[in-house]
C-alpha positions in Angstrom: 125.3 -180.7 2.3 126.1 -177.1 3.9 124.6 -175.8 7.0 121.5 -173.8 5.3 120.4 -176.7 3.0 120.6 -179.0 6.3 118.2 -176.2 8.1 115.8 -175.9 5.2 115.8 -179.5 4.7 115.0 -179.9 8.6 112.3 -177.4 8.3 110.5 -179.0 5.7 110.4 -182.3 7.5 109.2 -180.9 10.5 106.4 -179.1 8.5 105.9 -182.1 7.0 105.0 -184.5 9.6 101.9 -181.9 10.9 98.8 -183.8 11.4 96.8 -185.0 8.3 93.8 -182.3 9.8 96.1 -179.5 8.7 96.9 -180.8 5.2 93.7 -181.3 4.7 92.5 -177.8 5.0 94.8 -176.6 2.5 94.0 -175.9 -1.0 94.2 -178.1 -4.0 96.3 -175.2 -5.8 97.4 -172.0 -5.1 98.0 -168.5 -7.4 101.2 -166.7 -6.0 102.1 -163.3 -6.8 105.8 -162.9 -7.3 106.6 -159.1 -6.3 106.5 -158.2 -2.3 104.5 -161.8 -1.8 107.5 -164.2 -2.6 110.4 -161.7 -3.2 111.0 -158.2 -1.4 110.8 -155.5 -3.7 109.4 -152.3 -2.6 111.6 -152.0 0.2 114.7 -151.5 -2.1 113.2 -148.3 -3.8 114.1 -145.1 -1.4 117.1 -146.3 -0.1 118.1 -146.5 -3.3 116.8 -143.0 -4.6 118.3 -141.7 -2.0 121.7 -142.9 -2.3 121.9 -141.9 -6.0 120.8 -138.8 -4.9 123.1 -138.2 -2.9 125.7 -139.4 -5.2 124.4 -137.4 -8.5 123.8 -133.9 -6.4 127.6 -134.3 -5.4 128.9 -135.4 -8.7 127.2 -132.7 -10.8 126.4 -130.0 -8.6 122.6 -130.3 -9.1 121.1 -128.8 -6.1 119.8 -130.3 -2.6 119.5 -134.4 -2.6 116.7 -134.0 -0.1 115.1 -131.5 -2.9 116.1 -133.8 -5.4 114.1 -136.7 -3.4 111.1 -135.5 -2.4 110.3 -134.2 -5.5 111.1 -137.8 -7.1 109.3 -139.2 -4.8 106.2 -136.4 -5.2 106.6 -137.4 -9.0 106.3 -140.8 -9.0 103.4 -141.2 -6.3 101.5 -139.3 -8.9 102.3 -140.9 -12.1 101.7 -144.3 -10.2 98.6 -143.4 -8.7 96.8 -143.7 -11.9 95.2 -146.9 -12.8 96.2 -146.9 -16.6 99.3 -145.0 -16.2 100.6 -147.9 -14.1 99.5 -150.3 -16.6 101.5 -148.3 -19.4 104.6 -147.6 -17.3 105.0 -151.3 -15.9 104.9 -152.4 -18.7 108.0 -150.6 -20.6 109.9 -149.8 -17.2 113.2 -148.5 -18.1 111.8 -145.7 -20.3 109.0 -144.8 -18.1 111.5 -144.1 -15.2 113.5 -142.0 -17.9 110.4 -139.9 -18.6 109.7 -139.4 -15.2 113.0 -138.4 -14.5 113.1 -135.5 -17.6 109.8 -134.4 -15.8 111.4 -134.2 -12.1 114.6 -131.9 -14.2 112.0 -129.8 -15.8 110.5 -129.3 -12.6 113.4 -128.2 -10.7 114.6 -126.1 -13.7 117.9 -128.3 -13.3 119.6 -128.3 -17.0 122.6 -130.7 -16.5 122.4 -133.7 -18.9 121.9 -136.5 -16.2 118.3 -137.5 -15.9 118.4 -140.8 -17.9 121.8 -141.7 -16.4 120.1 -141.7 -13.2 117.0 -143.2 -14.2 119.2 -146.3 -15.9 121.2 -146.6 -12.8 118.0 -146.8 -10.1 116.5 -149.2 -13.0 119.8 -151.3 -12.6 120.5 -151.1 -8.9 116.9 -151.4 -7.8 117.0 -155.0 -9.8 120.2 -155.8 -7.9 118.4 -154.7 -4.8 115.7 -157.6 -4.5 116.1 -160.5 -2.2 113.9 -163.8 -1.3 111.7 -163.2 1.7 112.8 -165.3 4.6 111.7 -169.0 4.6 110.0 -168.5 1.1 111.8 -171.3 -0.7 111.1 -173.5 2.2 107.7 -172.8 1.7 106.9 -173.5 -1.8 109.0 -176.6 -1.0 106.7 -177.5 1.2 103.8 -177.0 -1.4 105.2 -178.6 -4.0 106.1 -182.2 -1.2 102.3 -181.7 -0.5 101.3 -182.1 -4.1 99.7 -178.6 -4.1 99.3 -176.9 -7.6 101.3 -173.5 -7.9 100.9 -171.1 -10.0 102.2 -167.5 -10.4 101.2 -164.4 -11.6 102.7 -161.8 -12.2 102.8 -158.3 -13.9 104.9 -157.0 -16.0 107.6 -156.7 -18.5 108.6 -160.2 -19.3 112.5 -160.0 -19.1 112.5 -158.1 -15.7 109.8 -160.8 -14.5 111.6 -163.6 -15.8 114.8 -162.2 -14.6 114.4 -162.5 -11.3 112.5 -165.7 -11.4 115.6 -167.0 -13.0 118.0 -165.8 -10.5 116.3 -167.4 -7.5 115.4 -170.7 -9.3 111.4 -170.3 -8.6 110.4 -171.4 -12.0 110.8 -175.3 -11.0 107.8 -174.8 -7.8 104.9 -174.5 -10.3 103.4 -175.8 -12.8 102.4 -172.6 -15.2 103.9 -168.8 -14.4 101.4 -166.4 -15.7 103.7 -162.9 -16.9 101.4 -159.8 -18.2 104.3 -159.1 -20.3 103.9 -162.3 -22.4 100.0 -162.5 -22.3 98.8 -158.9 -23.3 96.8 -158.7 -19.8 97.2 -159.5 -16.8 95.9 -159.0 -12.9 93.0 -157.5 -12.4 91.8 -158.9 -16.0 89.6 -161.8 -14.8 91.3 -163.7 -18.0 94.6 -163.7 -15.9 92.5 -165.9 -13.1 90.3 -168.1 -15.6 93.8 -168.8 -17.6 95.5 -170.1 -14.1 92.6 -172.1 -13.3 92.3 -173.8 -16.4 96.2 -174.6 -16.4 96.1 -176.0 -13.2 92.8 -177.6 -14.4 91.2 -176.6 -10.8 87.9 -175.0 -10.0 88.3 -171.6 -7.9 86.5 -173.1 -4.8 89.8 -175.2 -4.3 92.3 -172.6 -5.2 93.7 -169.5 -3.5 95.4 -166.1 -3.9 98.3 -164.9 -2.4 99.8 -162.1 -2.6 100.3 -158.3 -1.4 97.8 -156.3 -3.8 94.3 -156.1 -2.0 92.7 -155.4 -5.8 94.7 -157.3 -7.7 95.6 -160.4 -5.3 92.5 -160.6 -3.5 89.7 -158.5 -4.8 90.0 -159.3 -8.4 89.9 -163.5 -7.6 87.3 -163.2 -4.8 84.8 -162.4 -7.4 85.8 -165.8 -9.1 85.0 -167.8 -5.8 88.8 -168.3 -5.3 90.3 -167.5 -1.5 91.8 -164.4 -1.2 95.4 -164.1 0.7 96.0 -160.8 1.5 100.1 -160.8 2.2 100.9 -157.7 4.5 104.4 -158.3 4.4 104.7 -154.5 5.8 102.5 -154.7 8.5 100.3 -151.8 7.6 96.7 -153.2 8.9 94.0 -153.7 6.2 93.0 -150.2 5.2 90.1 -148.2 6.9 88.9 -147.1 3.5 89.5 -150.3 1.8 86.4 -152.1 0.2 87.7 -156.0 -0.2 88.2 -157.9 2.4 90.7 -160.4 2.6 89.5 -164.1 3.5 92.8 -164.1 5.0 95.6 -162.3 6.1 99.5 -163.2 6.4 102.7 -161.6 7.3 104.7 -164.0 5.2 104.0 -167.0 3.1 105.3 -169.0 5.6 102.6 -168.5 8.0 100.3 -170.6 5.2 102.4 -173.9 5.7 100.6 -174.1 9.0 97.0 -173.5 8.1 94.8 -171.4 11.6 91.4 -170.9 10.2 
């Protein structure tokens, strides 16, 4: 057994042997979100624009990176900002982030022939970029010893989903994985919720939802009955303007192992 298997294994025994007061107050079953709630994914983004543009200014002479960044970055705030255009573009990635490139070319009246080489190579290094959040393994271990119900949803496009499920061996913690790609819908669609519930054959009083969208995480299954987790993995404070309320609030996943309410 090496040295981080003998930690994690530790961990979960000492997690384990918490009082039977504390097992008892957690759920029966629990809905995970799989991007910024289990893995880190956001964070990957700008440093990675901004190394490409540094390296794509240099290479062909385009003009500033910094131009070249901010008005990526200007771009893509907009396009995402929109309910259905996120929809759309999530779910056929690669070419949305080609189209958004053409428009951030068109835009700076740049005419060299590079904006879907460097839309396919954030596609591909962003991907490469992802990493587990600390402890997060340890903690659906920990779920899965305590003979709580997981499940996971999570939006969009099947192989990128899948993809990185694959690489970090999640699929094995839960007992259905909900991906928007394979179902036609997915969060906020109440279906998404009732389709969880009915494969972990639970009622939404004993289940909660975790994760790091307030609508889509919390909002969106509060209206069901189930708990909503709101996972501020960035530390950013619940919103002034923000309209849901989060039953809960986390830093990391971890922090539900241990249940304080």
């Amino acid at each position: 057994m090496g040295f981080r298997e003998a930690v994690r294994d530790a961990m979960i025994a000492c997690w384990d042997h918490k009082n039977e007061k504390e097992t008892a107050m957690l759920p029966k079953g629990i809905l995970f979100d799989l991007d910024d709630t289990i893995i880190a994914y956001s964070a990957g983004a700008e440093p990675t624009w901004q190394r490409l543009c540094n390296e794509y200014t240099a290479k062909y002479e385009l003009c500033d990176s910094s131009v070249l960044f901010n008005t990526i970055m200007e771009i893509n705030r907009w396009f995402w900002s929109d309910e259905e255009r996120h929809r759309t573009g999530r779910n056929d990635m690669d070419n949305t982030r080609r189209k958004l490139m053409t428009s951030v070319f068109q835009k700076l009246k740049l005419k060299a022939p590079c904006a879907w080489e460097l839309a396919d190579a954030f596609s591909e290094q962003r991907e490469e970029a992802v990493y587990l959040f600390q402890n997060a393994v340890e903690t659906l271990e920990f779920f899965r010893r305590s003979n709580i119900r997981l499940a996971m949803m999570t939006n969009g496009q099947s192989h990128k989903q899948r993809a990185k499920i694959n690489r970090f061996g999640l699929e094995k913690y839960f007992t259905t994985i909900l991906v928007e790609g394979e179902m036609g819908f997915g969060k906020p669609d109440p279906a998404v919720y009732y389709r969880a519930l009915d494969e972990l054959a639970l009622h939404p009083e004993d289940v909660w939802s975790v994760g790091d969208n307030l609508e889509w995480d919390v909002g969106g299954p509060q209206k069901l009955g189930i708990f909503g987790v709101w996972n501020d993995h960035g530390r950013v404070g619940l919103p002034s303007h923000s309209k849901i309320t989060p039953d809960r609030i986390v830093h990391t996943i971890s922090e539900l192992m241990i249940d304080k309410s």
